[in-house]
N, C-alpha and C positions, 0 to 999 in steps of 0.2 A: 804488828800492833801500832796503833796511830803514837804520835807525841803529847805524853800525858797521860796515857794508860787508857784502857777499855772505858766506854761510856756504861751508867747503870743498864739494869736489862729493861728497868720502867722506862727511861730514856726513848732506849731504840725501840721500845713499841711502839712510844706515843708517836717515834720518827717515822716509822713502818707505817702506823694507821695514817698519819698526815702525807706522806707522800701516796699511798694506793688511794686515797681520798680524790688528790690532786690529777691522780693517774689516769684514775677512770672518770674524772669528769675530760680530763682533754678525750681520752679514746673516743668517749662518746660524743664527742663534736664534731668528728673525721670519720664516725661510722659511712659505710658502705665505698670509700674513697681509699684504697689498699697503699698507693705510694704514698699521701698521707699521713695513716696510719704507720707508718714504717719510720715516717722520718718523726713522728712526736714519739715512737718510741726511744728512739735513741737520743732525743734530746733530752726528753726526760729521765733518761739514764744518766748521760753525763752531769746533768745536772740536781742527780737527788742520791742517787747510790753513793756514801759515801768513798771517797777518796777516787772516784773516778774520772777520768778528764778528758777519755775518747770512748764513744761506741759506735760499733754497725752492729746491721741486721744484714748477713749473708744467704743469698740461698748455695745448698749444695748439689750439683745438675748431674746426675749419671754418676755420683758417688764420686766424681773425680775432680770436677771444674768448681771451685769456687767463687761463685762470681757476689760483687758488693753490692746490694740494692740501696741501703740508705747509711750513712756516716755521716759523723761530724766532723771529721778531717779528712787530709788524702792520707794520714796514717795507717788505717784499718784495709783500704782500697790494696796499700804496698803489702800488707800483710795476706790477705786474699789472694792475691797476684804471687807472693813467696810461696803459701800452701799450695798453690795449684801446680806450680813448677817442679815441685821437690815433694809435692803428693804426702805430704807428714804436715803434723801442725796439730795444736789444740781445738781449733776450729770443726776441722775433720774428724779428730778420736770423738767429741760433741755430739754430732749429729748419727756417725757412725756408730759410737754406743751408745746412746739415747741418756747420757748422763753427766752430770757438771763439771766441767775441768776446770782448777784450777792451777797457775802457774804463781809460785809466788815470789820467784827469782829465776827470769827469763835467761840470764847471760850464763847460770850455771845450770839449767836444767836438762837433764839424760835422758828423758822422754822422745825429744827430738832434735838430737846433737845439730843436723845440717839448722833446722827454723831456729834454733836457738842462737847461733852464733848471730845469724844474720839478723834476726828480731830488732838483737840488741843491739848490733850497729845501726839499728834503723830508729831508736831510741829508746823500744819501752820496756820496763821493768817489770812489769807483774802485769799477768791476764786471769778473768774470768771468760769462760765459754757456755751459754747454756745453749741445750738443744730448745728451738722454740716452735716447731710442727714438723710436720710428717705426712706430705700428701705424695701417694703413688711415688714417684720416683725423686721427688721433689723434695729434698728436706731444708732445714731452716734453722741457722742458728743466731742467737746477741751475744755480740762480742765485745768483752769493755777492758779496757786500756787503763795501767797506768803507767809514766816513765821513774816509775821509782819501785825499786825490789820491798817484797814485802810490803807495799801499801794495800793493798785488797786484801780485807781482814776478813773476820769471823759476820763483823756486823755490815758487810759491802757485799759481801753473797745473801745474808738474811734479807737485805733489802733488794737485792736483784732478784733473787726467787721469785720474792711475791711480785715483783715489776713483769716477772718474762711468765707468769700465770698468768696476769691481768694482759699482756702482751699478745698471747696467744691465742685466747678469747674475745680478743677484739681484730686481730686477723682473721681469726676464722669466719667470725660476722659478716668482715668486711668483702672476707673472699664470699660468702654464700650469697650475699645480696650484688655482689656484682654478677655473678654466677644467673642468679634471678633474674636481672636487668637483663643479662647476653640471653640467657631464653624468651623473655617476653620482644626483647626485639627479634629475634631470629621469629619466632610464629607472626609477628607484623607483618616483618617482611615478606614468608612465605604466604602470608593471607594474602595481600597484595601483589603479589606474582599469581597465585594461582588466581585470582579473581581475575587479573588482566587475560591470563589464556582461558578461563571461564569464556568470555564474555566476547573475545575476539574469534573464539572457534568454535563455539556453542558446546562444549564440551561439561564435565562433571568434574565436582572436585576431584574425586578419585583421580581421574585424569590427566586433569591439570599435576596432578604433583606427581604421574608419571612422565610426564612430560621432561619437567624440572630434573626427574630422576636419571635421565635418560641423556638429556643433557650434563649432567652430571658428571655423567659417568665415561661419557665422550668424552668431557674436555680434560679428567683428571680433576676436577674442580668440585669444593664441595655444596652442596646444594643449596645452602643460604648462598651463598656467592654467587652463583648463578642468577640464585631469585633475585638480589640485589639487584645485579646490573640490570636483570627486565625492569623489575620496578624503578629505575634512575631513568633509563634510555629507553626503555617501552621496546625491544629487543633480545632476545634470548641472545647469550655471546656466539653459537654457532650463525645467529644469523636467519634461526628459523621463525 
């Protein structure tokens, strides 16, 4: 509980709708742009969730590696780097059970004796974990920071909820239009490789992108990548 006692519940709503107000205008100015998008999430975490003072947005790789994609300190990075080592953490229970952790006195909590001891020598007091997506093997969590026990209340998860909602939602955006970009370039590409071997060997499309395939498949290499370098160097990489 903050100093001073709980805020009214009218309070935190009007808090809740002013920050997801503020939330999804930034998201949507960093639409289709993923690191971006990552790093106004966590800023606008540390800076509207109450009582928070650090956040990342972690991915979780093969359920095992932690790695940090965007923070506001090198705090969250040592913490990621702790979980991955000793493979325990609230970060990992998050994404592994697809549900909110709360820490709310990091230097005594039983959850995870070895991250706990160490956490807290590393400074912080209380954590929130939300899971924030779920693609194929890839999961995702917001992790926010404080160095004091028991500051992450009742009203610092109401408002992280609805943040790693709107959070999620604009990742996924972001990832699908970049997703859409990497296809519309890869058929460029491919159009323009096959049109060069088109038109040099009098061949058909069909063809032509056996060609590419075939080369392909020689060099270990995948087929835009091949098509690339023709289309760059007018050259297929074997040289044919």
């Amino acid at each position: 509980m903050r100093a001073g006692g709980s805020r009214p519940a009218e309070d935190v709503r009007e808090n809740v709708g002013d920050v997801m107000s503020r939330a999804a205008r930034r998201l949507q100015d960093e639409h289709g742009d993923i690191e971006a998008t990552l790093e106004v999430i966590t800023s606008l975490a540390a800076t509207t969730v109450p009582n928070v003072e650090d956040c990342s947005i972690s991915y979780v790789v093969g359920r095992r590696r932690v790695e940090p994609r965007a923070a506001t300190s090198e705090l969250p990075a040592k913490l990621d780097a702790l979980q991955s080592q000793i493979q325990q953490g609230p970060c990992l229970d998050a994404v592994w059970e697809h549900e909110v952790v709360r820490v709310d006195d990091v230097a005594h909590e039983p959850r995870w004796p070895r991250f706990a001891v160490r956490a807290a020598e590393l400074g912080v007091g209380s954590m929130l974990c939300f899971p924030l997506f779920v693609t194929g093997e890839q999961l995702g969590a917001m992790n926010l920071y404080s160095r004091t026990p028991h500051a992450l209340d009742e009203e610092s998860e109401l408002v992280a909820r609805m943040l790693a909602a709107h959070a999620a939602i604009a990742l996924a955006g972001a990832q699908h239009e970049v997703h859409l970009r990497l296809g519309m370039d890869s058929r460029d590409v491919l159009g323009q490789a096959k049109g060069i071997l088109m038109e040099r060997h009098k061949i058909t499309g069909d063809q032509a992108f056996g060609v590419l395939v075939r080369a392909s498949q020689e060099l270990n290499r995948k087929v835009v990548e091949v098509a690339r370098e023709l289309s760059e160097t007018g050259v297929l990489p074997d040289g044919q």
